[in-house]
N, C-alpha and C positions, 0 to 999 in steps of 0.2 A: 350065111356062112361063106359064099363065093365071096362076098363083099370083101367081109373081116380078112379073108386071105390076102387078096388082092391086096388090101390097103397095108396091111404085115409086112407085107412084102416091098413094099415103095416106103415103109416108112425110114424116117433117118434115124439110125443106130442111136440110141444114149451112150453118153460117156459114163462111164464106170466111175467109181468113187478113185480108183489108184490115179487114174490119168488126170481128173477133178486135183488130187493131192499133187501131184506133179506140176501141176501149172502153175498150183498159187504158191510151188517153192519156187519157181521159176522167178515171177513178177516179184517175191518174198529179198530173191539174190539180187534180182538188177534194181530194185530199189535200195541195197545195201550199197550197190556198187556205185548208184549216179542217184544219190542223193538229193540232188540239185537241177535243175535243170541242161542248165551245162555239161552235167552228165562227168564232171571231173569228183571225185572221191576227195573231201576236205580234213579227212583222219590223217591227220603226222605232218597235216602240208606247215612249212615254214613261216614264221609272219616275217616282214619285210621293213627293214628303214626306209625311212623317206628322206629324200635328199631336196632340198633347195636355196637356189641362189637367192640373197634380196640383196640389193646395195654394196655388194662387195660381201656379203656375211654369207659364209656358207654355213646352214644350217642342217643338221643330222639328227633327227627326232626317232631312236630307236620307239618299236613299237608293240613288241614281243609282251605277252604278258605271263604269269605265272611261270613255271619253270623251263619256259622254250628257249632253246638256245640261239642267240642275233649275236653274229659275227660280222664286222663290217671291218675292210682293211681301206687306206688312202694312202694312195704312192706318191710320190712323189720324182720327177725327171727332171725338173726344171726346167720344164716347160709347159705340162701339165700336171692336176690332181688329180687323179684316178681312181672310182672309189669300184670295190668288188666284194664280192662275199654277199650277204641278204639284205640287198642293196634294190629299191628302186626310185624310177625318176630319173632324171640325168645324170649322168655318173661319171664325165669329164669333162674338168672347167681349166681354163688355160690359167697360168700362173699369175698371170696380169687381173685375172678379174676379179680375183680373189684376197682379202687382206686381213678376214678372221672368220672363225672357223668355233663354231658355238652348238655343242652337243648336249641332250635331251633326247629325255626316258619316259616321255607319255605312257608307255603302257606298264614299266615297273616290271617288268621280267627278274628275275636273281639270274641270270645268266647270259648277260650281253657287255660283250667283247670290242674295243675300239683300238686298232693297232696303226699306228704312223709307222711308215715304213719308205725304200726307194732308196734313189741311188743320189741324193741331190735332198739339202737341208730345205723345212718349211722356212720361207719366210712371210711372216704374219704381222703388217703393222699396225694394225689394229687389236691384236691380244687375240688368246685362246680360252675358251669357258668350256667348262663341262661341269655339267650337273645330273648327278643319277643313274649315267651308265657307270655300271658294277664294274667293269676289269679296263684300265686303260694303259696302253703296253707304249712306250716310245721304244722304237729303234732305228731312227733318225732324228738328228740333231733338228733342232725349232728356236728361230730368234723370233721378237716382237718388238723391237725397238724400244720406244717409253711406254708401249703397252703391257697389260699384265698378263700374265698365265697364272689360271684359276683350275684347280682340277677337283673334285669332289667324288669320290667312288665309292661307292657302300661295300662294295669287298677291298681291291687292291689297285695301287699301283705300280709301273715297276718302269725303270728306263737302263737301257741296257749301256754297254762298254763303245758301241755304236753311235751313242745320241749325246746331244748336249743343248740342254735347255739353257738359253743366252739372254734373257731380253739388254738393253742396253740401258735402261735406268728405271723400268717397268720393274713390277713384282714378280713372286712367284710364291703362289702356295698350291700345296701337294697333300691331298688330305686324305688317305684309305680308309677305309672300318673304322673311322673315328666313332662312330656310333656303338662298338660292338655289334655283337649277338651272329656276325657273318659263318657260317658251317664251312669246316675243310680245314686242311694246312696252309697256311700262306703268311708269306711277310705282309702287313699292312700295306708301309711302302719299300719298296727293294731296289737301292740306285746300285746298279752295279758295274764297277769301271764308270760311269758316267761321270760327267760334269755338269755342275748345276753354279750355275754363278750371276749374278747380277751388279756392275757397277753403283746402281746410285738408289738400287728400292729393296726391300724387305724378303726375305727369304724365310715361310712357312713350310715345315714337312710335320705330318700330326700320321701317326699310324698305329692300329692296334692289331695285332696278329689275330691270325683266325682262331675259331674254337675247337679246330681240330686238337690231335697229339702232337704234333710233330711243327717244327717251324713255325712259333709261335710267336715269332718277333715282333716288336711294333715297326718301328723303321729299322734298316739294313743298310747299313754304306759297306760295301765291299773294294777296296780300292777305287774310293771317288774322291772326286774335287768340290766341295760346297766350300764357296766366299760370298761376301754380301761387304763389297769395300763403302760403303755409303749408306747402310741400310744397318737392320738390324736381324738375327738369325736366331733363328727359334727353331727347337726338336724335341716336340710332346710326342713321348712314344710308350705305348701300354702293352703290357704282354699280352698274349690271349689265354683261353681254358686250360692249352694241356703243356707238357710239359717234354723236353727237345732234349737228344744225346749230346747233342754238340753246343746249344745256344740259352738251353734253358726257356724260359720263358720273359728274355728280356723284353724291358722298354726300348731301348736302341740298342743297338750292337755294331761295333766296330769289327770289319773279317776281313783280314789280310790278303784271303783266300781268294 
């Protein structure tokens, strides 16, 4: 009985069932929090373009998949390209090293954004390709000399009162939700105030409004300038699902506006 006391007495207290319940929400929380080793939380984190140089080709492989939103802007000073937004890898290449500029959509996102923009026009003499980023916005003018401008967007395009896509005997085609089935309001492609013109090669615009209600147009010229003096000019434009106060659901539409 001395023993049993003695020993009672030196021994190390158990832990209770609440404080037991408390630790494992403890370890329960910080394994929600640091997931990873790195101990960084990868819920809502953004994915990233990747940018690189080869051969004068700057390449923009947006990489976003399902419906995350890749925003990537390239300015323009004339002197450098500067690219910002969900952007990595190198992100400014001087004007000289640069001579075309060819964008891809590896990962298929429906919500990845490509906007030219800056104080000072692209020039590209090598041509510009894009295939598979969804929304491509000019709002700065882009020349490419005998090269083409290739643009391909599963939602839309649109180039503002700002820009004016010039090559000098290169093509241009300009293609929005030629595909259908794209969700939302939007013009296919929407030139607006812009100039779009090529002396000696072929001018494609193809756009089908979105499936939304509202501004269902396929292409849109709002006070612009499309010439093609040497080429030939083509405007396949299909309405979309709904149906517009002001525009209907045309194929093209001419807006003074």
């Amino acid at each position: 009985m001395v023993w049993n006391a003695f020993a009672n007495r030196f021994k190390a207290p158990r832990r209770g069932k609440e404080r037991r319940r408390r630790d494992r929400t403890a370890v329960r929380d910080r394994g929600a929090f640091f997931p990873s080793l790195g101990g960084e939380s990868l819920e809502g984190r953004a994915m990233l373009a990747v940018a690189n140089l080869s051969s004068g080709d700057l390449q923009i492989d947006f990489t976003a998949t399902g419906s995350t939103s890749e925003a990537v802007t390239i300015t323009s000073d004339g002197t450098n390209y500067t690219l910002g937004g969900n952007i990595t890898g190198t992100t400014s290449f001087s004007v000289a090293s640069v001579n075309r500029i060819t964008l891809t959509a590896s990962g298929n996102s429906t919500a990845q954004t490509m906007t030219f923009q800056g104080g000072t026009a692209f020039t590209l003499s090598s041509g510009l390709t894009s295939t598979g980023v969804d929304t491509i916005d000019f709002n700065q003018s882009l020349s490419t000399g005998s090269a083409n401008i290739s643009v391909t967007a599963p939602r839309n395009i649109s180039v503002s009162s700002s820009a004016a896509l010039s090559p000098t005997s290169g093509s241009i085609t300009l293609s929005g939700n030629s595909g259908g089935g794209a969700p939302g309001s939007f013009y296919g492609v929407n030139i607006d105030g812009a100039t779009i013109t090529t002396p000696g090669g072929n001018i494609a615009i193809v756009g089908r409004g979105g499936a939304g209600t509202t501004s269902a147009v396929g292409v849109r010229f709002a006070q612009a300038l499309v010439t093609s003096r040497g080429g030939n000019l083509t405007v396949p434009g299909t309405g979309g699902g709904g149906p517009s106060s002001t525009f209907g659901s045309a194929g093209v539409c001419l807006d003074k506006s």
